[in-house]
C-alpha positions as CSV (number, residue, x, y, z in Angstrom):
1,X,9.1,29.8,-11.5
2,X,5.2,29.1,-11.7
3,X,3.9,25.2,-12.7
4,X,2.7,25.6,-15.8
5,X,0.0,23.1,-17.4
6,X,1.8,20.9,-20.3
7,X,5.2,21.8,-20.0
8,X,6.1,19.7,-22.9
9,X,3.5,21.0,-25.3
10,X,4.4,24.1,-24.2
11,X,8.1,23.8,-25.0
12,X,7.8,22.4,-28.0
13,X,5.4,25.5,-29.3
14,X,8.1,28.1,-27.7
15,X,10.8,25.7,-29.8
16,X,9.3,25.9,-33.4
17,X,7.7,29.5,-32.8
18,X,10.4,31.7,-30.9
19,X,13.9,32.3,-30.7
20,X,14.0,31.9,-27.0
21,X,17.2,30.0,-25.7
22,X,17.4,26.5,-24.7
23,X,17.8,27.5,-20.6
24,X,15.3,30.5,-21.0
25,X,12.3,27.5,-22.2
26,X,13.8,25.5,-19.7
27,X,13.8,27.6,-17.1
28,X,9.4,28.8,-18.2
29,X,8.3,24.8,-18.5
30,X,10.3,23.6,-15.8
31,X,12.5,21.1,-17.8
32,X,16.3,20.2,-18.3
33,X,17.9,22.5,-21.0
34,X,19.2,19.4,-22.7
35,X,15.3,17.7,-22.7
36,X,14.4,21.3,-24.5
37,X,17.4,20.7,-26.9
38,X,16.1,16.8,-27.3
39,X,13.0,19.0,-28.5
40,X,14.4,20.9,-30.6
41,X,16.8,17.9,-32.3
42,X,13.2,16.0,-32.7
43,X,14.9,13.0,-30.5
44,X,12.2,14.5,-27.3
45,X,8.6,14.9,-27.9
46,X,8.3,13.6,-30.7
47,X,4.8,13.4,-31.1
48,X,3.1,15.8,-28.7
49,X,1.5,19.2,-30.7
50,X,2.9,22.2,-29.2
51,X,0.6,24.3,-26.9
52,X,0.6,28.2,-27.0
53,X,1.3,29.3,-23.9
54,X,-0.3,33.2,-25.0
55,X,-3.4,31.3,-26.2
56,X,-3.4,29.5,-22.7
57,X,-3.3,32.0,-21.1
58,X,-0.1,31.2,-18.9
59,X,2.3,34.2,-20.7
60,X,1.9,37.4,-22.2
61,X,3.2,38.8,-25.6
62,X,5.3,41.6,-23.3
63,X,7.3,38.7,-21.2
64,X,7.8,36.8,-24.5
65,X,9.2,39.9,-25.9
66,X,11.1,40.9,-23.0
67,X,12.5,37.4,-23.0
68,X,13.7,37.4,-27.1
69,X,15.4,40.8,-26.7
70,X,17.4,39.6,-23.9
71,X,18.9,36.1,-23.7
72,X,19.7,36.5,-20.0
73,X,15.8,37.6,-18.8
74,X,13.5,35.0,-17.3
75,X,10.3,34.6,-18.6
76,X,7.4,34.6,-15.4
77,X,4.2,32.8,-16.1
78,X,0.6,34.5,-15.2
79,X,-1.0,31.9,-13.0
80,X,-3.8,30.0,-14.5
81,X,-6.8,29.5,-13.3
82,X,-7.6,26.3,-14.5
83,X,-4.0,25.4,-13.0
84,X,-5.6,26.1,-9.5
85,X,-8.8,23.5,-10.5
86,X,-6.6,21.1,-11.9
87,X,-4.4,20.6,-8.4
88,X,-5.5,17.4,-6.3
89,X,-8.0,18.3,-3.6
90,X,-6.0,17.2,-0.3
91,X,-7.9,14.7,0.9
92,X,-10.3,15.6,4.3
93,X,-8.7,14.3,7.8
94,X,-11.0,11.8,9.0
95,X,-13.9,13.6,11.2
96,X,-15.8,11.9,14.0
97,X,-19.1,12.9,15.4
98,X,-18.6,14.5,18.8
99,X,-21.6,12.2,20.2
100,X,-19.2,9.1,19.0
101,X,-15.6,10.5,20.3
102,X,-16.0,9.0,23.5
103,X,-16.3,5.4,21.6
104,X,-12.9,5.6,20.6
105,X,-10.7,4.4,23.3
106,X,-13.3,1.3,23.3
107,X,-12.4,0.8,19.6
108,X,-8.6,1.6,20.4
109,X,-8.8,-1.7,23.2
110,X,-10.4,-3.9,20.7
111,X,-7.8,-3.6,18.7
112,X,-4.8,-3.5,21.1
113,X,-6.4,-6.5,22.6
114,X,-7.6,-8.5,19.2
115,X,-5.7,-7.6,16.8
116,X,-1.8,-6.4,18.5
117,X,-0.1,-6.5,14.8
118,X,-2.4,-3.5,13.6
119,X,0.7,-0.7,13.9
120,X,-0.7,2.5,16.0
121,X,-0.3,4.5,13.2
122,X,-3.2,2.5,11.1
123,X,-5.2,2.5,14.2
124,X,-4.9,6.0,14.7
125,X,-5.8,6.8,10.7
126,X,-8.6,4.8,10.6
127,X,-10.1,6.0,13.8
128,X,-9.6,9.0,13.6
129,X,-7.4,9.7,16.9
130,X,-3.8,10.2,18.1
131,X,-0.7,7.9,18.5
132,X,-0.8,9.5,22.2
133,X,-4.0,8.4,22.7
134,X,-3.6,4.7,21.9
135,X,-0.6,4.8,24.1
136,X,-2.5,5.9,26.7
137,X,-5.2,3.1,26.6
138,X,-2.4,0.4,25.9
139,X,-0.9,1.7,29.4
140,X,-3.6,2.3,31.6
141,X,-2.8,5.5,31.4
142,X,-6.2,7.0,29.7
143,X,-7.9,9.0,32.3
144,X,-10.8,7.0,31.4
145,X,-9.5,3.9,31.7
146,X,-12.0,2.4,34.8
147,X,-14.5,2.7,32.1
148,X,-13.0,1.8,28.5
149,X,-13.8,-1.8,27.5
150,X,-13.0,-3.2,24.2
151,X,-15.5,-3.0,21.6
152,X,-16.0,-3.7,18.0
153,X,-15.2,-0.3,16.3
154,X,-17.5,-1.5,13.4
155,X,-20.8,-2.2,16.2
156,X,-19.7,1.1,17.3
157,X,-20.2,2.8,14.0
158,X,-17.1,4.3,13.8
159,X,-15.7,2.4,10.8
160,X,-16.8,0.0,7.8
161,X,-16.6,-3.9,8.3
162,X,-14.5,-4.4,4.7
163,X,-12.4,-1.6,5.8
164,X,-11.7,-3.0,8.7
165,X,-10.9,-6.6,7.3
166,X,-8.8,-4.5,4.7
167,X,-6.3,-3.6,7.4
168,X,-6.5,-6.8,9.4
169,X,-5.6,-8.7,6.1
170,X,-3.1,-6.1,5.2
171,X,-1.3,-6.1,8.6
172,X,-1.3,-9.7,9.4
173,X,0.1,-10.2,5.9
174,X,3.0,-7.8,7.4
175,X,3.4,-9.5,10.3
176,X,3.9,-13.1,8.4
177,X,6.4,-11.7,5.8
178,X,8.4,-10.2,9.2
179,X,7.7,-13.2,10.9
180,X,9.5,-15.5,7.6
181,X,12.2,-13.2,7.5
182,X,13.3,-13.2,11.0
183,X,13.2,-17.2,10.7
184,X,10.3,-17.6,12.9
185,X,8.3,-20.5,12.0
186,X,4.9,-22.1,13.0
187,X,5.0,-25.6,14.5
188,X,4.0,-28.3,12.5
189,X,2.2,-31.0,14.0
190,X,4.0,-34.7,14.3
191,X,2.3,-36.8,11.7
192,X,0.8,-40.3,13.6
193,X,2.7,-43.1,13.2
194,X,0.8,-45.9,10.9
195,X,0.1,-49.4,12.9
196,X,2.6,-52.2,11.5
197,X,0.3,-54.5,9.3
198,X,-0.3,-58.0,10.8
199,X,2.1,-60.7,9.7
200,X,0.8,-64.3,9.2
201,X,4.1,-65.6,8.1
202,X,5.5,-66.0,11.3
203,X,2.3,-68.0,12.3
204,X,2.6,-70.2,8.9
205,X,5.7,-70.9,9.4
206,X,5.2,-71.9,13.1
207,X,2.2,-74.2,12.2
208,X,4.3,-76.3,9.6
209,X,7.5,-75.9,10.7
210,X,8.2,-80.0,11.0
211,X,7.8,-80.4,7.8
212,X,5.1,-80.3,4.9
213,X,1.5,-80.2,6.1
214,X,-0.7,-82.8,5.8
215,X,-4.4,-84.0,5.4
216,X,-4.6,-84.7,9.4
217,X,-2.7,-81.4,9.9
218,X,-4.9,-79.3,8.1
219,X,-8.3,-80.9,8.2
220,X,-7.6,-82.7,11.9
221,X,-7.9,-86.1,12.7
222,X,-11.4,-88.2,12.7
223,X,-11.2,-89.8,15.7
């Protein structure tokens, strides 16, 4: 079977127009032969405007006819071209400059040594290299490794400063939700214990303990 643009259009024009069965639609859009006869009850589709598959381009009046003279044939769609234009482009791997490959185990120890909850498969992605390779400059193992030094792989031009944030943000974010779950905890700091205010009771009660004070107790004798 060939992916067909709109399946559901599509089935709903073969519904109303042809006397296809349910598993020979099915079988042309790609669908369930109980979501073509959801079409055909009007409880599927309701709204969507049947497509002409002919019109489109994707089948010819012969296969159609083939298809209504014989229940048990399988209609076989011509492949579209605008099917081909419509596919997503895969996306390009990542491409370094040969003048900057040699940067990247210096990028690979900056991270290793700055940044250890950046998994190896991020690093390698976003630098363009192998899992092997950061292995190899985490062990000493590189055969470059007398020279490699870590170095900013943003200074070194090999990737964007808010990209690079991105996945320190998005990693360390990681590493704290693992870090809850598995009951690890930061330490909190013991709050400082608050001075006991001064008392003057004790010393009131000392100054006048024999009794009610008096004018020479308070204001002192004149001779």
């Amino acid at each position: 079977m060939t992916e067909i643009l709109m399946p559901k259009a599509t089935a709903v024009w073969l519904v109303e127009n042809t006397s296809l069965t349910f598993e020979q639609i099915a079988d042309f859009c790609g669908l369930h032969p109980l979501e073509v006869r959801g079409i055909a009850d009007g409880d599927v589709a309701r709204d969507i405007r049947g497509a002409d598959p002919i019109v489109n381009g994707q089948l010819t009046r012969e296969e159609l006819e083939k298809a209504q003279n014989d229940s048990n044939y399988r209609m076989k769609a011509v492949v579209s071209r605008h099917a081909e234009l419509l596919k997503p482009a895969k996306k390009a791997p990542k491409y370094t400059p040969v003048s900057r490959r040699q940067d990247r185990p210096d990028a690979i120890m900056w991270f290793v040594r700055n940044h250890p909850e950046v998994p190896d498969a991020q690093i390698a992605k976003l630098l363009g290299t192998t899992k092997a390779t950061i292995e190899s400059v985490r062990n000493r193992t590189h055969w470059n490794s007398a020279n490699i030094k870590p170095v900013d792989p943003v200074t070194l031009g090999l990737v964007g400063q808010l990209q690079l944030d991105e996945v320190i943000r998005k990693a360390a974010d990681k590493k704290a939700k693992e870090d809850a779950k598995n009951g690890v905890l930061q330490p909190i700091e013991p709050a400082a214990e608050e001075a006991p205010a001064p008392s003057f009771e004790e010393e009131e009660t000392d100054r006048f303990a024999d009794g009610e004070p008096t004018a020479e107790s308070v204001f002192g004798s004149r001779d």
